[in-house]
C-alpha positions in Angstrom: -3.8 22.7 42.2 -5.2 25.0 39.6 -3.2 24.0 36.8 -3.3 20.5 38.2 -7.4 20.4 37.1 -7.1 22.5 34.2 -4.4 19.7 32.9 -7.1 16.7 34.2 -10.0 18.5 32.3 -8.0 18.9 29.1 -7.1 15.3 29.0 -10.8 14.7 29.7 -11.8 16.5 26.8 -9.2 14.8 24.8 -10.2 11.1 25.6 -13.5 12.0 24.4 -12.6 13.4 21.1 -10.1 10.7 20.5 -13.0 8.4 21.3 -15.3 9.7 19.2 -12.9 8.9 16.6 -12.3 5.4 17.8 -16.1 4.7 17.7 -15.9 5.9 14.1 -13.8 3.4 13.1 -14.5 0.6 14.9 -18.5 0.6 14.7 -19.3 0.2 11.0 -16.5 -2.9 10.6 -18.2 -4.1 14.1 -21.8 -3.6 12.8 -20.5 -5.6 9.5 -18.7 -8.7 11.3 -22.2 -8.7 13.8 -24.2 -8.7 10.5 -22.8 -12.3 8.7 -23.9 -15.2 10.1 -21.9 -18.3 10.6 -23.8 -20.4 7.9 -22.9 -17.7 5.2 -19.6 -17.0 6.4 -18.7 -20.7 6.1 -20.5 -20.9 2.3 -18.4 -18.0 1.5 -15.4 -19.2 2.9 -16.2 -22.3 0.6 -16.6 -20.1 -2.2 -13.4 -20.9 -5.2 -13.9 -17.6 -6.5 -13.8 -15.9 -3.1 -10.3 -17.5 -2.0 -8.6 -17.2 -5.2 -9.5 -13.8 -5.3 -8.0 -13.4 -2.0 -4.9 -14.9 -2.9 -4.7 -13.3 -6.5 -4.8 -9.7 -4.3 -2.2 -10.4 -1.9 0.4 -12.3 -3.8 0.2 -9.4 -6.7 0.4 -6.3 -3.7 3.3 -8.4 -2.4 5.0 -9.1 -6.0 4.5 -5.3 -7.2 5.8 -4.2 -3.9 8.8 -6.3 -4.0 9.6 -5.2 -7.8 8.8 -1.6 -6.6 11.3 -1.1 -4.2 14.3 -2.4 -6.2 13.6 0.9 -7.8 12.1 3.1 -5.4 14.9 2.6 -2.3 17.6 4.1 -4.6 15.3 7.1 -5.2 14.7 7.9 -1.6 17.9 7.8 -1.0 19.1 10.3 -2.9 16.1 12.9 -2.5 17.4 12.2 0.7 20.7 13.1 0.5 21.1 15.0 -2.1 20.1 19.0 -3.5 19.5 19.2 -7.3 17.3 22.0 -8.9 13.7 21.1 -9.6 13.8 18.7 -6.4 10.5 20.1 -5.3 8.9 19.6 -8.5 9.8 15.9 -8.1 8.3 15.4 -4.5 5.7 16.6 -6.5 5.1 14.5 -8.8 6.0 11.5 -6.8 3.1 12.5 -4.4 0.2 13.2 -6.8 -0.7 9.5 -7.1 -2.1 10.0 -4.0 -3.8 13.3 -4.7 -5.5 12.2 -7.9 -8.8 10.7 -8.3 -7.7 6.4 -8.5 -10.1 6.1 -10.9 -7.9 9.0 -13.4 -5.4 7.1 -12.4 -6.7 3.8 -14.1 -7.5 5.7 -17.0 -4.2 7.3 -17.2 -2.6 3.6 -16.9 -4.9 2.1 -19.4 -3.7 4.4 -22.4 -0.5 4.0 -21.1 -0.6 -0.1 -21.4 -3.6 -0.5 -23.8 -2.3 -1.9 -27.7 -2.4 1.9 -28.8 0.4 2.2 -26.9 3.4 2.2 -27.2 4.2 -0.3 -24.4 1.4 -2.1 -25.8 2.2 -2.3 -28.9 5.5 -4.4 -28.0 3.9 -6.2 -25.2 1.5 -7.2 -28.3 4.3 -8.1 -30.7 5.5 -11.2 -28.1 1.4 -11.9 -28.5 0.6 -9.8 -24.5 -2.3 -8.3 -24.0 -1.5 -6.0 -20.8 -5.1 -4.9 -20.2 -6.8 -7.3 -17.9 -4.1 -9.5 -16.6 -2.1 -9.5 -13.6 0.6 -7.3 -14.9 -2.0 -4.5 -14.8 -3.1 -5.5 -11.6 0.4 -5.0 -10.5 0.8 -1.8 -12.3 -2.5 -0.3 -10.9 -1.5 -0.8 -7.5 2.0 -0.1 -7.6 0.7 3.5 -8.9 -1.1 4.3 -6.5 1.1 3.2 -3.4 4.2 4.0 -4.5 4.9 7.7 -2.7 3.5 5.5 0.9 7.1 3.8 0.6 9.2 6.3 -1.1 8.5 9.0 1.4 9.0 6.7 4.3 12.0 5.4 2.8 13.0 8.9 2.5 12.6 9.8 5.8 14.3 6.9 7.0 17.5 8.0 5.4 17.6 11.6 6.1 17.6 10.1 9.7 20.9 8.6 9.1 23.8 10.4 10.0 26.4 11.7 7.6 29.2 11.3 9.4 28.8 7.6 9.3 28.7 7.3 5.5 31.4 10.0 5.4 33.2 7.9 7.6 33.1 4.7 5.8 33.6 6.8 2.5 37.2 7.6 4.5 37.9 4.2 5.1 37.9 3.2 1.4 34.3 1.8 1.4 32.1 2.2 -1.6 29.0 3.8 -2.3 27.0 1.0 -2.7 28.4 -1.0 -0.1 27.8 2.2 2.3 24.2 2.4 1.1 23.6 -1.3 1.6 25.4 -1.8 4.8 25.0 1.6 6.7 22.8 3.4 5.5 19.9 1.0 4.6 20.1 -1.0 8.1 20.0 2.1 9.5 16.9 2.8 8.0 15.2 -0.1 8.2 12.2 0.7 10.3 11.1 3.4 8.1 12.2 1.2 4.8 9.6 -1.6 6.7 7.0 0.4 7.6 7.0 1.9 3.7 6.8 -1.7 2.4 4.0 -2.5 4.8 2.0 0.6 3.8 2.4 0.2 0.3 1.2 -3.3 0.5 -1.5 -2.7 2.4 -2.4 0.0 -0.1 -1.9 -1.6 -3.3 -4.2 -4.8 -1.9 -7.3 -2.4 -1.0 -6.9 -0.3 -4.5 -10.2 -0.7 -6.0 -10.6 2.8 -8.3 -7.7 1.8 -10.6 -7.6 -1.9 -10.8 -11.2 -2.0 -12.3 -11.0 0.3 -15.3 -7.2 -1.6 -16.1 -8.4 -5.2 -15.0 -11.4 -6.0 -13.9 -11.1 -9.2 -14.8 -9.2 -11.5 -13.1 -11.0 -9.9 -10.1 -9.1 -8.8 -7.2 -11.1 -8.9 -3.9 -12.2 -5.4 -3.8 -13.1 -5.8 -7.7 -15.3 -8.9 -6.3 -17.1 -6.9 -3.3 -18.3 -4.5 -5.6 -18.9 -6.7 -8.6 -21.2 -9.1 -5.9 -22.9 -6.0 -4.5 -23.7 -4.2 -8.1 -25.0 -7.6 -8.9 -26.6 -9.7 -6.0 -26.3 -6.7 -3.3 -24.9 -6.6 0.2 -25.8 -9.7 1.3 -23.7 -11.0 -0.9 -20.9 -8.8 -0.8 -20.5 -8.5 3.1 -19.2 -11.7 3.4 -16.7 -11.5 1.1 -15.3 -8.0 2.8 -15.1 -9.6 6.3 -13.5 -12.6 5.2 -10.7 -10.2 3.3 -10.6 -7.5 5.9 -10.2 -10.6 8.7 -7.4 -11.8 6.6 -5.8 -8.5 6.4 -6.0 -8.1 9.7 -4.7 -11.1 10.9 -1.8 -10.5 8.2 -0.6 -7.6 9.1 -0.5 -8.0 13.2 1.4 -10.9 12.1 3.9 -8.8 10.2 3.8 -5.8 12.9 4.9 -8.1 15.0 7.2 -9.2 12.7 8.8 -6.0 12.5 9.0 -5.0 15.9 11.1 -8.3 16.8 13.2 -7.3 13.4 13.6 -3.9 13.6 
């Protein structure tokens, strides 16, 4: 009977951390969605810039995402499966993107793609100019949200067994065709839920996209640009509009997932 209570009063306590935590998050997006009124919502909602901004921010998370993985699923899979010497100093690397400052990491991308570069330079001789277009949109938030997918991925295929892939391997099957039909449907959930986290933080990247693009503006590049210029009247709209978006998006695509995977 003892133990029974002790156990009742420790989960006690724990509802009420854990909800002290959930009133963290939840009140200031409340507060913000109590705070627009309907008439400016609408005149936002109205608002070219506003929606094309919207657009511009998830169609470029979704593109750089896309391109990303074609790359970055091969890599998980082998820092999955496979011992090499400076392996650790790799995992390093591949995480400090989301150590770093995101604003060092837009100055970092903008030598890399500005005309001094050398990437610049040839993107200048077909008559690009990488700084401020979509291509360094897409680089700025593939940067920066790029270890969210490759350590899932990676996770997901250390979960695999061996056996299996040894077992196909036995059968005459080839490495390719054992990644892509064992070992990546395997690891699908993880592989999903690394896509859906570095979309959702490539489209919120604000630190990195300004100093490479700030023009065309991404929706975060818009809230801040309306609230350094007109204040936060202005820019509250505009950041419940995109977070309700968001967050109608991405139930959709949980739910998605969990009929999928």
């Amino acid at each position: 009977m003892r133990v029974r209570n002790n156990l009742n009063y420790t989960h006690t306590l724990f509802i009420l951390l854990g909800g002290v935590i959930l009133i963290f998050l939840i009140a200031p997006l409340a507060g913000m969605f109590l705070s627009v009124k309907a008439p400016e919502l609408f005149a936002t909602l109205e608002d070219r810039e506003v929606s094309e901004s919207i657009f511009r921010t998830l169609a470029i998370s979704a593109l750089a995402t896309g391109i990303a993985a074609i790359f970055a699923l091969p890599l998980s899979y082998i820092l999955a499966r496979k011992k090499f010497p400076l392996k650790g100093l790799l995992e390093a690397i591949i995480d400090l993107p989301v150590m770093i400052p995101h604003s060092a990491a837009g100055i970092a991308l903008l030598g890399f793609i500005s005309r001094d570069s050398a990437l610049g330079s040839l993107a200048s001789s077909f008559g690009l100019n990488l700084v401020g277009s979509n291509v360094a949109i897409a680089m700025a938030m593939a940067f920066v949200s790029l270890p969210f997918l490759i350590n899932s991925a990676k996770d997901g295929f250390a979960a695999v067994p061996v056996r299996l892939e040894q077992a196909a391997e036995t059968l005459g099957a080839s490495k390719f065709r054992i990644f892509t039909q064992i070992s990546l449907p395997l690891a699908k959930r993880s592989v999903v839920s690394g896509l859906l986290l570095m979309f959702a933080r490539g489209m919120s990247e604000f630190g990195a996209v300004v100093i490479v693009a700030y023009h065309p503006m991404t929706t975060p590049v818009l809230i801040f640009d309306r609230f350094n210029s007109f204040g936060l009247s202005y820019a509250r709209p505009v950041a419940v509009i995109f977070v309700a978006v968001t967050l109608i998006l991405f139930i959709l695509l949980r739910i998605y997932q969990k009929r999928k995977c």
